[in-house]
C-alpha positions as CSV (number, residue, x, y, z in Angstrom):
1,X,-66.1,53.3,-39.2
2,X,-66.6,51.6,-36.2
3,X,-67.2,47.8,-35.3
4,X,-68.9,46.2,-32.8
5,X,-66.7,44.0,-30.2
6,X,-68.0,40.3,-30.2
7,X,-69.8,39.7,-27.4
8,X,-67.9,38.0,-24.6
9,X,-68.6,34.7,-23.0
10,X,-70.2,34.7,-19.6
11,X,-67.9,34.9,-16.5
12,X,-68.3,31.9,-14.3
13,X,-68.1,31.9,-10.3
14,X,-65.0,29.6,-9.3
15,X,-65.7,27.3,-7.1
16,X,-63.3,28.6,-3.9
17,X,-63.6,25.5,-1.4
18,X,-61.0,22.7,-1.8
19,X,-62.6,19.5,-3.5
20,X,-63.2,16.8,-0.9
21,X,-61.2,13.9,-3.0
22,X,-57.7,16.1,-2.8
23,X,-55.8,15.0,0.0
24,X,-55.3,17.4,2.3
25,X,-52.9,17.4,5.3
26,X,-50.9,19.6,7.9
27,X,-47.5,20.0,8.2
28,X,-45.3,18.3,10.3
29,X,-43.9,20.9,12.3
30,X,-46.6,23.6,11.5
31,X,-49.7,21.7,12.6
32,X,-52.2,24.8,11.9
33,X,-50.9,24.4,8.2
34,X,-52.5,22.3,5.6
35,X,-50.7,21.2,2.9
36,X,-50.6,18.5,-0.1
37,X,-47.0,18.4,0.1
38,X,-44.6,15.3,1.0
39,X,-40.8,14.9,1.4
40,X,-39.5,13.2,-1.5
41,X,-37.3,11.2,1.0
42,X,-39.4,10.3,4.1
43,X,-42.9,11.1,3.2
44,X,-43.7,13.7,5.6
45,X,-46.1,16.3,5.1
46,X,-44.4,19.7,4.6
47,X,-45.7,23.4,4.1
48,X,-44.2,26.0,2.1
49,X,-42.1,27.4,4.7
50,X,-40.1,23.9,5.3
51,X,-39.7,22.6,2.0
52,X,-36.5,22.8,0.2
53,X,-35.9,22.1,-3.7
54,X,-34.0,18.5,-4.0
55,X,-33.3,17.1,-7.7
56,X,-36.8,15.3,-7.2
57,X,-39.2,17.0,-5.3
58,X,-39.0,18.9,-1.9
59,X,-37.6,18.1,1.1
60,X,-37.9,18.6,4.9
61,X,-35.3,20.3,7.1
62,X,-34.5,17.3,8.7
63,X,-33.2,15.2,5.6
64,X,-31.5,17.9,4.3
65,X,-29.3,18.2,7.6
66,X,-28.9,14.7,7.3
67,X,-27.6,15.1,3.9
68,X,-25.5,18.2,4.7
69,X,-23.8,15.7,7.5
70,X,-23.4,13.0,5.2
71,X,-21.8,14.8,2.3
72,X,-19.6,17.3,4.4
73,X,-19.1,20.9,4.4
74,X,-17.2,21.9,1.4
75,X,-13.6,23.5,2.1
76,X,-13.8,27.3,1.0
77,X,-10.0,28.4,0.0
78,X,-9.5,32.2,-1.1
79,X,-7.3,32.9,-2.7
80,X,-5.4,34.8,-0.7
81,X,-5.1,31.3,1.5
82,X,-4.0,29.0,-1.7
83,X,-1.3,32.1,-2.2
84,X,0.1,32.1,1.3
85,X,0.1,28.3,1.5
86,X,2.2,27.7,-2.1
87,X,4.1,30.9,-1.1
88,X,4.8,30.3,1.9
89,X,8.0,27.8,2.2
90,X,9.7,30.4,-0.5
91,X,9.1,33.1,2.0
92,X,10.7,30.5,5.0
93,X,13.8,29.8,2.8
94,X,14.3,33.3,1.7
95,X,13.9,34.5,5.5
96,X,16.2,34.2,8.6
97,X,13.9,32.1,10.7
98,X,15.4,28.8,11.2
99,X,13.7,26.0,9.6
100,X,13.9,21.9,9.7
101,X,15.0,22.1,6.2
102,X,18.0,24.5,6.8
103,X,19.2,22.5,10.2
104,X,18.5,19.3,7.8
105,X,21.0,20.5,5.1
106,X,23.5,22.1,7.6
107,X,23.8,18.5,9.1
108,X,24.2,16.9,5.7
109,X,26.6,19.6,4.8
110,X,28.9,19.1,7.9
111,X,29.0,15.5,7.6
112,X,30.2,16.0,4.6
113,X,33.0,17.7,5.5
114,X,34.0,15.8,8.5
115,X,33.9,13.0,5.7
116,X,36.2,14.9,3.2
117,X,38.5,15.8,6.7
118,X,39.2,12.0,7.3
119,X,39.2,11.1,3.5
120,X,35.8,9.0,3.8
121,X,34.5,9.5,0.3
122,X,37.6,7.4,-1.6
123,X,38.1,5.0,1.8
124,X,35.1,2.7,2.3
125,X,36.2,1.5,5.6
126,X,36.0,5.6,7.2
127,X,32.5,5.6,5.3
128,X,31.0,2.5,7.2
129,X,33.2,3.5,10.8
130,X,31.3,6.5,10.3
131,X,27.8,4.9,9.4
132,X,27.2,3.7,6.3
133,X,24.9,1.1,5.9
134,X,26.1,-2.4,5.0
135,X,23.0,-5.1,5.6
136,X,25.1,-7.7,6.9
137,X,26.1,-5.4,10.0
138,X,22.7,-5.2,10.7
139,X,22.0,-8.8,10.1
140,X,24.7,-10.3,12.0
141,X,26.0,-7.7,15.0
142,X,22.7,-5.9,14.5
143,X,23.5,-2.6,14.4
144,X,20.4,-1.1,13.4
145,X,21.7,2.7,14.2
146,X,23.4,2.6,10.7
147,X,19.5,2.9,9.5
148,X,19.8,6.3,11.0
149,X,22.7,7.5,10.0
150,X,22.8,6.5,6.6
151,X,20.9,9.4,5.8
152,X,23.7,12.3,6.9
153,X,26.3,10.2,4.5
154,X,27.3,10.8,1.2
155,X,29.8,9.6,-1.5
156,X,30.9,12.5,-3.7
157,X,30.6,16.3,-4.0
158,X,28.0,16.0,-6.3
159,X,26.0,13.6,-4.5
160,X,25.3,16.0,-1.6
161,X,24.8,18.7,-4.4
162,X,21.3,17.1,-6.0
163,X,20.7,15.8,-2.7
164,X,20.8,19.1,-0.4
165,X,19.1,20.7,-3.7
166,X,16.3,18.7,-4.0
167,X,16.0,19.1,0.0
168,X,16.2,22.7,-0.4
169,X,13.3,23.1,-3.0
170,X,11.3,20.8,-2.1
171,X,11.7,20.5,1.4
172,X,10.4,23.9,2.3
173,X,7.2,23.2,0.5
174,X,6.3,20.4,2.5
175,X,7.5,21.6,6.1
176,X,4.9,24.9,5.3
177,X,2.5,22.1,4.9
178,X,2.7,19.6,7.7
179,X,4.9,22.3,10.3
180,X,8.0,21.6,11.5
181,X,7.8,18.6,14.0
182,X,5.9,16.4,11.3
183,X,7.7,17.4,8.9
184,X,10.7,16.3,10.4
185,X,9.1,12.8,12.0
186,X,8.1,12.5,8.0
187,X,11.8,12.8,6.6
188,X,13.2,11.1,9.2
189,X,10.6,8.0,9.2
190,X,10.7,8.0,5.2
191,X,14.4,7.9,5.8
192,X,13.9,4.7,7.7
193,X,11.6,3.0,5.3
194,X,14.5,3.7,2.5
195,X,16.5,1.7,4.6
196,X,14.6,-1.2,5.3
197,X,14.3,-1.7,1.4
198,X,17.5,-1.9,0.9
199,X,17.8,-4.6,4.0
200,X,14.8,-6.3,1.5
201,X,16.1,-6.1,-1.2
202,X,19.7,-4.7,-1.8
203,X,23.1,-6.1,-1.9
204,X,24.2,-7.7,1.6
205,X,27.6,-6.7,1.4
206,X,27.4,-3.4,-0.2
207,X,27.7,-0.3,1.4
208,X,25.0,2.2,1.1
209,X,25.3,6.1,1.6
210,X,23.1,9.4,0.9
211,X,19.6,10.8,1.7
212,X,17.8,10.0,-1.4
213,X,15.5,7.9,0.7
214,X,14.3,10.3,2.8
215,X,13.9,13.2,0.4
216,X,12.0,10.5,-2.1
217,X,9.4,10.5,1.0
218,X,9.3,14.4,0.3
219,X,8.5,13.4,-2.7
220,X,5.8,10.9,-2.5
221,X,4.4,13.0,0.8
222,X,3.8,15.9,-1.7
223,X,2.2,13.4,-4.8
224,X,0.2,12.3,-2.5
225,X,-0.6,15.6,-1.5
226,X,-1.3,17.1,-4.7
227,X,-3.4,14.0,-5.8
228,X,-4.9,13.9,-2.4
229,X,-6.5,17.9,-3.0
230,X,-6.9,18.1,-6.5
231,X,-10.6,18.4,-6.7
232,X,-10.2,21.0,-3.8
233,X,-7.4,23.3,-4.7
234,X,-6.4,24.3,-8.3
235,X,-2.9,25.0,-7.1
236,X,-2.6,21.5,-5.6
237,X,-4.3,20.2,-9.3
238,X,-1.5,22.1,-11.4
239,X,1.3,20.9,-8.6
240,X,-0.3,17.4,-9.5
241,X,1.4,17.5,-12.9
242,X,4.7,18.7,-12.3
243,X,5.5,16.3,-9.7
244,X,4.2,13.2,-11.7
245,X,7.0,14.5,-14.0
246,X,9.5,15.2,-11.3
247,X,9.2,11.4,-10.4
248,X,9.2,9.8,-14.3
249,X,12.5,11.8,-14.5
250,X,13.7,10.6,-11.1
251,X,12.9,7.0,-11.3
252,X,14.2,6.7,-14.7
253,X,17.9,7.7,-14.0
254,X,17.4,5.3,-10.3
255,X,16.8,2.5,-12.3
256,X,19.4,3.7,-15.4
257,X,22.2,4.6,-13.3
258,X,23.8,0.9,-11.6
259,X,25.3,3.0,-8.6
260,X,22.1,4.4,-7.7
261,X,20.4,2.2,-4.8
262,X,16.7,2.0,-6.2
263,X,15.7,0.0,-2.9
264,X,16.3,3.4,-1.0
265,X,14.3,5.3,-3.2
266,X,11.6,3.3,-3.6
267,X,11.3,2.5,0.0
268,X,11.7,6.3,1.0
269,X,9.0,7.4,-1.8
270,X,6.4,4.8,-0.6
271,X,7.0,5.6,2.9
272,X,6.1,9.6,2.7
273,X,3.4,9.0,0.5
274,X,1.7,6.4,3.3
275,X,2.4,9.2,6.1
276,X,0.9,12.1,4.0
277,X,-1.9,10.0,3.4
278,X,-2.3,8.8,6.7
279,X,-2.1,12.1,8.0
280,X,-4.7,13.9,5.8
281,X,-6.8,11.2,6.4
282,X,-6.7,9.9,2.8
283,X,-7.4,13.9,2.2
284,X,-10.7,14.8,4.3
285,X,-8.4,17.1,6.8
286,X,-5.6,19.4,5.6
287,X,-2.1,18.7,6.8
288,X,-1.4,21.8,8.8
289,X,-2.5,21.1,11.9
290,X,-0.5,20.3,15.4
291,X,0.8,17.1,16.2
292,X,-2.2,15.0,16.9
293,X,-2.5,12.4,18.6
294,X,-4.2,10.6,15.2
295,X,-0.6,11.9,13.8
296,X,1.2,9.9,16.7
297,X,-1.1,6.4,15.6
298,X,-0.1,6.7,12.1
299,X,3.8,7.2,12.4
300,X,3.9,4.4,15.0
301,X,1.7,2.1,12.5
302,X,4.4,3.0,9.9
303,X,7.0,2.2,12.0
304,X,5.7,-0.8,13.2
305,X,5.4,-2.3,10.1
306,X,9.0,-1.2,9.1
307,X,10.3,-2.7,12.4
308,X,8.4,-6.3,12.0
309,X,10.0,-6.3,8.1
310,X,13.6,-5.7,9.1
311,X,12.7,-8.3,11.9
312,X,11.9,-10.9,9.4
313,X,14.6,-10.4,7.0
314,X,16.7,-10.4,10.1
315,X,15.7,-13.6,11.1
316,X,15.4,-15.4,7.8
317,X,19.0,-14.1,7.1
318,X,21.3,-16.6,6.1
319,X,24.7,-16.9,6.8
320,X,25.6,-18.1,3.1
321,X,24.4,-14.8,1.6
322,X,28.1,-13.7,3.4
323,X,30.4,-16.0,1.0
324,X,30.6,-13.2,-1.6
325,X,31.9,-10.8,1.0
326,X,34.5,-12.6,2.9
């Protein structure tokens, strides 16, 4: 049985030339273009070869290089990159190149036993003729070297053990990060800033030994770090946790433990954080880069700042703050 199809309406002509209400113009850098088109962002007319997609609308090339400038290039890290940088101060410490860290702890270590040799750990006079920091000898015959060399001291075997430990496994980590010569301006200025807190803040008379305050700047340099990154690199996001940890469980048993000097860890951590910060830029460059002269601005800020606070406790030292001791 067949059916007849219903008939079909009749095909109309479309109308093929462009209404003369639309508004019709030619492209900014294409002039024998028309278009209808506009950037979203500055209004200028665009054909289908310049525009680019944007959250609303198209754009032209120019704005989107301007945005490109404005919101930076994104940092690409393989992950053979975030493996060699983590790896890599395990591989220093397990090879026989010779590192800051190692002369760092060979130092401490034969301080130690030039201090054991002349009986320095139970006689606090040795201790402080061999450099021990006591504020009042910087206050009053200003010996400001004893900042120094309060780092390289230490009171008991097991003093230099958690110290040179902490050095060790930490240490390498952030010497494969800055380099060497950074790294070492880092420990040593961190050092520094230990010791002007305890010029702030700690006992006048009381001697004061060890290089907590310089590896509490390893510390905060690598918090910073970590925090610094964390939206960048997922090693430096997981590293984030552990060290917030580390430092809980650090400054709990500083402030539980009377013998500890707090000022020097305090004033060591806040120290290396400040120079990590200052030289990742507050974490728009990486770390591992030469010596710049951007580097050189920020450690002599740093030190500036330490050297006009010892001034003024220097200065507004009084004599009476000696009674105890004498």
């Amino acid at each position: 049985m067949s059916t007849t199809p219903p008939p079909q309406p009749p095909i109309e002509d479309f109308e093929l030339r462009m209404p003369d209400d639309l508004d019709v113009e030619h492209c900014y850098r294409h002039p024998d273009r028309e278009t209808g088109v506009r950037c979203a962002n500055c209004g200028r007319p665009i054909c289908h070869d310049c525009m680019t997609p944007a959250a609303v609308g198209f754009r032209c090339p120019e704005c989107m290089a301007e945005q490109r400038r404005s919101a930076g290039r994104g940092r690409v890290v393989t992950r053979q990159q975030t493996r060699g940088r983590w790896q890599a101060g395990g591989v220093m410490m397990g090879s026989s190149r010779l590192t800051v860290t190692k002369v760092l702890i060979a130092i401490n270590v034969v301080m130690f036993l030039i201090e054991l040799a002349l009986g320095a750990t139970t006689n606090g006079r040795e201790l402080l003729r061999l450099g021990g920091l006591v504020p009042v000898y910087v206050f009053v015959q200003h010996e400001y070297w004893r900042m120094v060399t309060v780092m390289f001291l230490h009171a008991s075997l097991w003093h230099i053990l958690f110290n040179m430990w902490a050095l060790w496994v930490l240490g390498d980590y952030v010497e494969a990060l800055l380099g060497h010569l950074k790294f070492l301006v880092l420990y040593l200025v961190a050092g520094i800033g230990g010791s002007v807190v305890v010029l702030l803040a700690g006992p006048a008379y009381t001697i004061t030994v060890g290089a907590s305050g310089a590896i509490f700047g390893i510390f905060g340099a690598l918090s910073v770090y970590a925090f610094l990154f964390r939206n960048r690199d997922f090693a430096a996001r997981a590293l984030l946790g552990n060290m917030v940890f580390l430092l809980i469980i650090n400054l709990v048993f500083t402030f539980a433990n009377p013998t500890v000097s707090w000022q020097g860890h305090i004033g060591g951590l806040l120290t290396g954080g400040v120079l990590m910060a200052g030289y990742t830029a507050f974490g728009r460059r990486g770390p591992a880069s030469r010596f710049t002269a951007n580097d050189l601005v920020v450690t002599l800020v740093v030190l500036a700042v330490l050297g006009a606070l010892t001034f003024w406790k220097v200065q507004s030292f009084s004599m009476t703050a000696l009674l105890p001791w004498l």
